[in-house]
C-alpha positions in Angstrom: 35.2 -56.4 18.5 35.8 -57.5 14.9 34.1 -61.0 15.5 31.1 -59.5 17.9 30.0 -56.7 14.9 30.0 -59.6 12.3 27.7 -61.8 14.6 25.5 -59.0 15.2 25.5 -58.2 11.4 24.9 -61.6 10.5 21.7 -61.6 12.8 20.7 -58.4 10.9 21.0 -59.6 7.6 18.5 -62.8 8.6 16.2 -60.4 10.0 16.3 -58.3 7.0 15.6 -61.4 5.0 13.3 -62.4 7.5 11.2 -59.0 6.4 11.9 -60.0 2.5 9.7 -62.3 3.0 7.2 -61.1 5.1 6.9 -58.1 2.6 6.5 -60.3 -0.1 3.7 -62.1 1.6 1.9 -58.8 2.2 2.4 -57.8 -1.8 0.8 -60.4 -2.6 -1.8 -59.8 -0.2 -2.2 -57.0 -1.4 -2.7 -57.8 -5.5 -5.5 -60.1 -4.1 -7.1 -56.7 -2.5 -6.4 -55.3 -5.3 -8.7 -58.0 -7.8 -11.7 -57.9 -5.1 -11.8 -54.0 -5.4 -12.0 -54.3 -9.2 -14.8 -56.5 -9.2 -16.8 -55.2 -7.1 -16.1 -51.3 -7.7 -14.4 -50.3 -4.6 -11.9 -47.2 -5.0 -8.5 -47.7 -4.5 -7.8 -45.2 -1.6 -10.3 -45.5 1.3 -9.5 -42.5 3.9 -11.2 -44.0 6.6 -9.3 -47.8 6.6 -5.8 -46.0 6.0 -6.5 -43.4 9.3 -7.5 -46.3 11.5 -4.6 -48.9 10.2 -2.0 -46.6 10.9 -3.4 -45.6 14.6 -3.6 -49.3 15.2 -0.5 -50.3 14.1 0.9 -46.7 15.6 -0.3 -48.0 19.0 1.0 -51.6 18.5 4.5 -50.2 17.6 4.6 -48.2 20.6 3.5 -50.8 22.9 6.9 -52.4 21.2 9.0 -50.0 21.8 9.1 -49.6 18.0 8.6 -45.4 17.1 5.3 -45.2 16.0 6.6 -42.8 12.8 9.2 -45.5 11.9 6.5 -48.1 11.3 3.9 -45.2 9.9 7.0 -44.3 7.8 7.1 -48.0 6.3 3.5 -49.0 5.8 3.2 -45.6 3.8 5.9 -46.8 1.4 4.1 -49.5 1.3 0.5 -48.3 0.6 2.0 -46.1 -2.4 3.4 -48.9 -3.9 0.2 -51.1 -4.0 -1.8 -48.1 -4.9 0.8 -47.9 -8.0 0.0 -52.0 -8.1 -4.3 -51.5 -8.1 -3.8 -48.3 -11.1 -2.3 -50.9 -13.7 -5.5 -53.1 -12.9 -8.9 -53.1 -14.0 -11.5 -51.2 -12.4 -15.3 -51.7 -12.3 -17.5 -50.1 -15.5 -19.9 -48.3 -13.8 -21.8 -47.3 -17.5 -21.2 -50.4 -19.4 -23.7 -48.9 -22.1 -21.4 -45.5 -22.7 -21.0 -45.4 -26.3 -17.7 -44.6 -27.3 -15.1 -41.8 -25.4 -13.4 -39.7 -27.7 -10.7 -37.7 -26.5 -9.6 -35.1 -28.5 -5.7 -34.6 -27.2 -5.5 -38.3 -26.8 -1.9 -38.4 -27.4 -1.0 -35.9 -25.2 0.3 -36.8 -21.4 -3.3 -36.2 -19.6 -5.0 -37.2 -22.5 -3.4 -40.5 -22.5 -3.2 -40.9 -18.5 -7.4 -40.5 -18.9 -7.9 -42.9 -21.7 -5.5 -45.7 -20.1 -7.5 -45.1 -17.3 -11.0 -45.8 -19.1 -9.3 -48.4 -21.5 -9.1 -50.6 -17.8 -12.3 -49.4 -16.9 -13.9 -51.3 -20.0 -14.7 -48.6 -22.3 -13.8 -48.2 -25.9 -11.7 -45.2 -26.4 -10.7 -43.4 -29.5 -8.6 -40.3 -29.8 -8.8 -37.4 -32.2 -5.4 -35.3 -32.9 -4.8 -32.2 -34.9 -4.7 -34.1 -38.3 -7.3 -36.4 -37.6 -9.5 -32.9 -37.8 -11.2 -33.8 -40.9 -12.6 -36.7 -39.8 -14.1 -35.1 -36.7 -17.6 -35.8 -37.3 -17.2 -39.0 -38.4 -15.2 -39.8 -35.5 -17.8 -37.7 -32.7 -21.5 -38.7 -34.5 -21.7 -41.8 -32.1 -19.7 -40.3 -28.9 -20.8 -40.8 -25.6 -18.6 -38.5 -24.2 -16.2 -36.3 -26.0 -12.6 -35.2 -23.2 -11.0 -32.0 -24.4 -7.5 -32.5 -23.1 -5.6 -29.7 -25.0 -3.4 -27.2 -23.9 -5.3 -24.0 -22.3 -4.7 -21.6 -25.0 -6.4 -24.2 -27.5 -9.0 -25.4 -25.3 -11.6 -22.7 -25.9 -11.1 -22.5 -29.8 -11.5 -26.1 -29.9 -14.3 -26.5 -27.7 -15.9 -23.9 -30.5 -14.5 -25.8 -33.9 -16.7 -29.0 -32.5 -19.0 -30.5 -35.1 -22.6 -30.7 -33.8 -22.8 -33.7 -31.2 -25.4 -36.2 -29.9 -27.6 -34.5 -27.9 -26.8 -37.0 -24.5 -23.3 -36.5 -25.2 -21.4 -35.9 -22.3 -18.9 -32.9 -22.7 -15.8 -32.6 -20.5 -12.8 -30.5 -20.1 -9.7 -31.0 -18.7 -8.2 -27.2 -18.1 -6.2 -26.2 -15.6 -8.7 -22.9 -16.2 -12.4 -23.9 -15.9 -14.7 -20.5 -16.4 -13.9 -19.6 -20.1 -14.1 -23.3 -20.9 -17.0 -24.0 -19.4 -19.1 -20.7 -20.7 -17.9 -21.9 -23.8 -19.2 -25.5 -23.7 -22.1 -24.3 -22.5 -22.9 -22.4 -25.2 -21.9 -24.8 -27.9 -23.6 -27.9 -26.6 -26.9 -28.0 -25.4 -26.2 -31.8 -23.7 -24.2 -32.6 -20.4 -21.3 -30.9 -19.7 -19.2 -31.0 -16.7 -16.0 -28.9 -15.9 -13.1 -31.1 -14.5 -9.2 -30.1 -13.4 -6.7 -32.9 -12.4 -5.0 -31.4 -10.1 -2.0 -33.3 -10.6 1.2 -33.7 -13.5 0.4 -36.5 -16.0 3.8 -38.8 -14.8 1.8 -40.0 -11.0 1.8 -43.5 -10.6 -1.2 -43.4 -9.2 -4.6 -41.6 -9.1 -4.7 -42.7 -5.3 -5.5 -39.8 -3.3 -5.2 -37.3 -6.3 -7.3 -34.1 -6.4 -9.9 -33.6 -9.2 -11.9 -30.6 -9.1 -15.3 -30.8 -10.8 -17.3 -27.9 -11.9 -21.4 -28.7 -12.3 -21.7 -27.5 -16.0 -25.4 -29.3 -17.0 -27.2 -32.4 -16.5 -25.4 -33.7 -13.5 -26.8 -36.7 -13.2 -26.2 -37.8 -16.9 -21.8 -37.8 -15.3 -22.7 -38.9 -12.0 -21.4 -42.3 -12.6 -18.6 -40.4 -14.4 -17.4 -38.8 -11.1 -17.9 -42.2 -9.1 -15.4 -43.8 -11.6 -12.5 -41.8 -11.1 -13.8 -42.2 -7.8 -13.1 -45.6 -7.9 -9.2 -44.8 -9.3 -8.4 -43.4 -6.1 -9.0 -40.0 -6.7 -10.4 -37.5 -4.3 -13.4 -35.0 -6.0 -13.4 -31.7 -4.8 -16.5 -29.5 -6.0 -16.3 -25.9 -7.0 -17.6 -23.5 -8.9 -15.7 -22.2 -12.2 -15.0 -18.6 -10.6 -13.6 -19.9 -7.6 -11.5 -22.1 -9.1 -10.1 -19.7 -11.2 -9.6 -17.2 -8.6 -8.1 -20.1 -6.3 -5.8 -21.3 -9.0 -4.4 -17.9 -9.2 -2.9 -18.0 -6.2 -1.9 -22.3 -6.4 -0.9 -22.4 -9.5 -0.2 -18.8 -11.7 1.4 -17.2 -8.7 3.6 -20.3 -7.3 4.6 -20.8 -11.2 5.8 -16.8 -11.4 7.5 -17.3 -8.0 9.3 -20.2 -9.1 10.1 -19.2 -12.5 11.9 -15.5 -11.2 13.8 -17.1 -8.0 15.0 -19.7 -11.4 16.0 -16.8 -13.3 17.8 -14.7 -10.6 19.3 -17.7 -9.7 21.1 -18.0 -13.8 21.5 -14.1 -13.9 23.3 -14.7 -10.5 25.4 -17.7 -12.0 25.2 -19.6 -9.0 27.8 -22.4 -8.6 24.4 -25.4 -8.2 26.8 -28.1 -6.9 28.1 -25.9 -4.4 24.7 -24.4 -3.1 23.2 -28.1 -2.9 26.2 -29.1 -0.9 25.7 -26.3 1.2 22.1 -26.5 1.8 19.9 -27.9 4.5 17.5 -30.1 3.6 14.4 -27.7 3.5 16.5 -25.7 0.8 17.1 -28.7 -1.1 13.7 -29.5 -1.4 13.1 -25.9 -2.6 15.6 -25.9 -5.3 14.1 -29.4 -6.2 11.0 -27.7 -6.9 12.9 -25.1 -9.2 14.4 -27.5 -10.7 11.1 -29.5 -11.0 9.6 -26.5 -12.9 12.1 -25.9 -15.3 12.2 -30.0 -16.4 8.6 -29.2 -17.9 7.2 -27.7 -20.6 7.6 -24.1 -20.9 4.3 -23.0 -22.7 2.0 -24.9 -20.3 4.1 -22.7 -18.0 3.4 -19.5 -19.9 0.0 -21.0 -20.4 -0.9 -20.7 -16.1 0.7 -17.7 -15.4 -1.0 -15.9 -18.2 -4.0 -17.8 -18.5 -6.3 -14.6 -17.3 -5.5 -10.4 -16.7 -6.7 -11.3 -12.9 -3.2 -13.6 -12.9 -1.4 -10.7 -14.3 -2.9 -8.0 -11.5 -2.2 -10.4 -8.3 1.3 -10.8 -9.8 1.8 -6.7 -10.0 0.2 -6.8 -6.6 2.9 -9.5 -4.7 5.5 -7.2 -6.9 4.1 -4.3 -5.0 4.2 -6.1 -1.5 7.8 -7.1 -2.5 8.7 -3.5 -3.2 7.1 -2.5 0.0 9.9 -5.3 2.0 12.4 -4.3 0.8 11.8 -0.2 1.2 11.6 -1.5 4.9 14.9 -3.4 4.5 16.5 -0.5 3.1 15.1 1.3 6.2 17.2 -0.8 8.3 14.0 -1.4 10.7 14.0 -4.6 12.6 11.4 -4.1 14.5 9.1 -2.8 11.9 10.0 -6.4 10.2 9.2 -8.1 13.4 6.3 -6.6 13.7 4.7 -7.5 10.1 6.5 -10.8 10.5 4.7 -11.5 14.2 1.1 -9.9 12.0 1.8 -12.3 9.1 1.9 -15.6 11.6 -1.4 -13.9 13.3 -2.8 -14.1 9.8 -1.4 -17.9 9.5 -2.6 -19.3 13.3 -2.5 -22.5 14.3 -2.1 -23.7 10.8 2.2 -22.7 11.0 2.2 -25.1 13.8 0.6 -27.9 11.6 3.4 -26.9 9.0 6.2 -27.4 11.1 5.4 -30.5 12.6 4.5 -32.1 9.0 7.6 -29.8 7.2 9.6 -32.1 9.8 8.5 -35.4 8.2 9.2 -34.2 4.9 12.8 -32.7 5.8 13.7 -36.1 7.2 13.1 -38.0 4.5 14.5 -35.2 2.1 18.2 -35.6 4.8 17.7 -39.7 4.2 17.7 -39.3 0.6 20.6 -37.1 0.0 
């Protein structure tokens, strides 16, 4: 048995090489991609070719005998790390007659994920910090855009401090809030101005399929190229207006933050033994205390920033705190089948959308259980 399992390992190990190499080969298929896109201006992440690769190569694997997750699985892996390849490229200049980007919060982790991000797009960048405020007109009277990448509870003040700027300017913001900001803009620039939220922590690897929310502020058509350019990083635009970002960002970001942040705090009150609960935990609860843990790794004003960016966060908190009251009044009551019955109205609420969850929940909780 011995002999037969090191033959048959043997043969493995040549296979595996076997795949070294053909990886290899695709890598550097891959950087060559890569340098076509940049000359020419084509984005990073293109929705449609990654949908109809993976169905072919889905159908191939299964005319194999191969799963068709295993290989979907593998060429995933393998499109986030060229994506991560392409970001450290350059990219196309779509306005190669932009006079210079300042970004004020330059040195801060969005502010410098933006301007390496232009730097490879071809355009001079210079960044203005808290002590280079002095010199802010000197450093804004030839901008042709100004990025205010500050933390929330400074953007608005800033945004008011400015020094008069050129009057085709572009103005842009980079809140996780976007009404107050914009108003504010607005009112104290009469060029373009355009509203924009990353929807993403500054430490990605990639802009690849990344959410940025744009709010129309003025002058569209002055940014246009603007939005096609991080366009072209791989990011996906989404379009809103400023009040329903806010009042969607209550709920995605100031509510999940709160939620977090007091299951984090009951847990230390509680003195939970962490070893012991991870070892004990399923993989679906691992991934939710990763998340806790995720949360308290970061910066705790930006924290306290979201969650009290706005009274409406503060009065849908008291609300779930309300709804929270009214659970557990009914788990005092004892009252199953009252619970079944909300639960059984809640999943109503949900439809076919729990279903969708589940069977994408199942792909995550595998490859939570192979990490481990």
């Amino acid at each position: 048995m011995v002999a037969e399992l090191s033959l048959l390992r043997g043969k493995i190990d040549d296979v595996d090489k076997a795949l070294l190499n053909l990886l290899a080969k695709r890598l550097s298929l891959i950087a060559k991609v890569g340098e076509v896109k940049s000359c020419y201006g084509v984005p990073i992440y293109n929705p449609d070719r990654e949908e109809e690769m993976l169905t072919s190569r889905r159908r191939e694997a299964s005319a194999l005998g191969v799963p068709p997750d295993l290989i979907e699985d593998i060429l995933r892996r393998l499109m986030r790390e060229s994506y991560a390849s392409e970001n450290n490229k350059g990219f196309k200049t779509l306005c190669p007659k932009l006079r210079p980007v300042v970004i004020i919060g330059g040195r801060g982790q969005m502010g410098r994920l933006f301007k390496k991000m232009l730097r490879l797009s071809g355009y001079q960048v210079r960044v203005l910090e808290k002590e280079d405020w002095p010199q802010a007109t000197a450093l804004l009277v030839d901008a042709g855009m100004v990025i205010i990448s500050v933390p929330i509870y400074l953007t608005v003040s800033i945004i008011k401090q400015l020094p008069t700027l050129p009057k085709d300017c572009i103005l842009v913001d980079l809140s996780s809030i976007k009404n107050a900001p914009l108003k504010a803009m607005l009112a104290e620039h009469k060029g373009p101005v355009l509203g924009l939220h990353p929807i993403f922590g500054p430490d990605i690897s990639s802009m690849a399929k990344q959410v940025v929310v744009y709010c129309d502020g003025r002058l569209p058509e002055a940014y246009k190229w603007f939005l096609e350019q991080i366009k072209i990083w791989g990011a996906r635009l989404h379009q809103s207006s400023a009040v329903e970002h806010d009042q969607n960002m209550s709920f995605i970001q100031a509510m999940r933050h709160f939620a977090t942040f007091s299951y984090g705090m009951h847990l230390s009150k509680e003195n939970i033994n962490l070893e012991q609960l991870l070892a004990l935990s399923s993989p679906i609860y691992r991934l939710e205390l990763i998340i806790i843990g995720r949360l308290f790794a970061q910066n705790p004003q930006l924290c306290a920033d979201i969650i009290m960016a706005s009274r409406e966060n503060i009065a849908l908190i008291k609300r779930y705190h309300h709804h929270c009251s009214s659970v557990i009044a009914l788990l005092e009551q004892g009252d199953k089948q009252k619970f079944i019955s909300l639960f059984n109205q809640i999943s109503h609420w949900f439809g076919d959308y729990t279903t969708d969850c589940l069977a994408k929940s199942r792909v995550l909780l595998h490859q939570a259980n192979d990490n481990r």
